[in-house]
C-alpha positions as CSV (number, residue, x, y, z in Angstrom):
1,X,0.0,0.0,0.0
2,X,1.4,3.5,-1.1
3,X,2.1,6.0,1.6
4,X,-0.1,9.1,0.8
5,X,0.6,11.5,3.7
6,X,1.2,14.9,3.4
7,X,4.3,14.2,5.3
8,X,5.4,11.0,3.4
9,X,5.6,13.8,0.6
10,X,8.2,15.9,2.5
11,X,10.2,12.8,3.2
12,X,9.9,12.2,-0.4
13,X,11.0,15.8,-1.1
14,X,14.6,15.9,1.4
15,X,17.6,17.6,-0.3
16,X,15.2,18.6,-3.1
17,X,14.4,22.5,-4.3
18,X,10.5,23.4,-3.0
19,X,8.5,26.5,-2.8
20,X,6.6,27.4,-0.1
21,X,3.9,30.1,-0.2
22,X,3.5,31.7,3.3
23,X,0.1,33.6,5.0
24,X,1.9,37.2,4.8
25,X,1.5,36.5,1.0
26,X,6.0,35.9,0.7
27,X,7.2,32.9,-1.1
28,X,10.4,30.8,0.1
29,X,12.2,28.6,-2.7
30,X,15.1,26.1,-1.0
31,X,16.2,22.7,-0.4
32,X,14.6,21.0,2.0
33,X,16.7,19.5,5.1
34,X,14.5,18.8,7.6
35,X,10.5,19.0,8.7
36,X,8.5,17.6,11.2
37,X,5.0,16.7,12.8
38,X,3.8,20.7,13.1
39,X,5.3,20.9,9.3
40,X,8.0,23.4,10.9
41,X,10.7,23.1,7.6
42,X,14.1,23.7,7.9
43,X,15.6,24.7,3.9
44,X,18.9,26.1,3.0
45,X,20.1,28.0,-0.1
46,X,17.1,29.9,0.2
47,X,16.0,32.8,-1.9
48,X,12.7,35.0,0.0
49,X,10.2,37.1,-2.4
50,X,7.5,39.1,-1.8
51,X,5.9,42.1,-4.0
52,X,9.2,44.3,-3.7
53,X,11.8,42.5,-2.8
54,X,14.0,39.3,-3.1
55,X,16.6,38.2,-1.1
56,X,18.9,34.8,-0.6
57,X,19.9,33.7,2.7
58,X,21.5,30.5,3.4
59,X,19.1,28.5,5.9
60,X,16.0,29.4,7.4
61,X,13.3,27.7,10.1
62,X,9.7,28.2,8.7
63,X,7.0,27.6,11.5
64,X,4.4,25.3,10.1
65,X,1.4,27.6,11.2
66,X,2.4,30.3,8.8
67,X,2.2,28.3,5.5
68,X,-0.6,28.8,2.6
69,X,0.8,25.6,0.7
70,X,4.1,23.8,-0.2
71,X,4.7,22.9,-3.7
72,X,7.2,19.5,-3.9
73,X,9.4,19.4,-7.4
């Protein structure tokens, strides 16, 4: 039987490039390293855009309550 859980998904999607779409409307593209049970993700090589702005940073912690959607590649 296939595994079909949102978080079988993200194990799927480890050390892969994905975008996630957060509430405030931003959108954070980088490779996932880590996430857990509360969907907190941990990316590096991270590039952050919202209406004015972009910016790269190398890792960032995105708490799971402030995500819209996560798109896997």
């Amino acid at each position: 039987m296939a595994n079909n859980r949102p978080l079988d998904a993200l194990e799927k999607a480890k050390e892969k490039k994905i975008i996630v779409k957060l509430k405030n409307g931003e959108e954070i593209i980088g490779n996932l390293k880590a996430a857990d049970l509360h969907l907190n993700l941990w990316l590096y090589d991270v590039e952050i855009s919202n209406q004015n702005e972009r910016k790269k940073v190398e890792e960032i912690l995105i708490r799971g309550d402030s995500i819209s959607y996560i798109i896997t590649a």
